[in-house]
Phi, psi and omega in degrees: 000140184249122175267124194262141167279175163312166177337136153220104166317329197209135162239136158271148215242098148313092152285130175260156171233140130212102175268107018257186182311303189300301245181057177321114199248332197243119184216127182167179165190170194226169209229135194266067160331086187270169187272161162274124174217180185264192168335294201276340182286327187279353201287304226280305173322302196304277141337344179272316201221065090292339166221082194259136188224031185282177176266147164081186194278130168263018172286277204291352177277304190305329189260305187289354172259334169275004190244158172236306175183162188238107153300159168066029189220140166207198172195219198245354173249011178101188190300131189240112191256185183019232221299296182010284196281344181283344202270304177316331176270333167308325194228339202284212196252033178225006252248250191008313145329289205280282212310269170002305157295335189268283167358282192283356148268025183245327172294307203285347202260355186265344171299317180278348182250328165302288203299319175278039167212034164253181194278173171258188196230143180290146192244123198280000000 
């Protein structure tokens, strides 16, 4: 029996980074507090910034409603926390990278929940 638990505001989302890709120069990762919603609240998101007519960057409105805060980030003055760490995946000199990344690992963990939580197929 799967017992849904109490509320849970936040799951955290291992981000990997190696920039670039081919040939990694940047390499680490830090951990994402994504918000939790159901279906219809992530559906409801989706429509919203698929078609944004919104103030402002529709990157950084999308990433401040799927985020709470970002762990594990720092830069050459140190460990980077709250507005810090959001301003750095946004705007820093890596922000072209991170925001993407931070995204399609917020998709992706539901992809991974599907895929661990199907049945498995009996073997004839």
């Amino acid at each position: 029996m799967f017992t849904i638990p109490k509320k849970v505001h936040t799951a955290p989302i291992k981000i990997s980074i190696a920039i670039p890709p081919e040939n990694p120069q940047v390499k680490g990762s830090f951990i994402a507090h994504a918000k939790v919603r159901s279906k219809a609240e992530n559906k409801a998101m989706l429509e919203k910034y698929s078609n944004w007519e919104g103030e402002g960057d529709g990157d950084e409105a999308m990433v401040r409603e799927l985020f709470d805060r970002f762990e594990g980030l720092g830069n050459e003055e140190g460990p980077l926390e709250g507005d810090a760490a959001f301003a750095e995946v946004l705007t820093g000199s890596l922000s072209a990278y991170l925001v993407p990344a931070v995204i399609q690992a917020y998709y992706e963990q539901y992809g991974e929940a599907r895929q661990g939580n199907s049945r498995r197929l009996r073997g004839r």
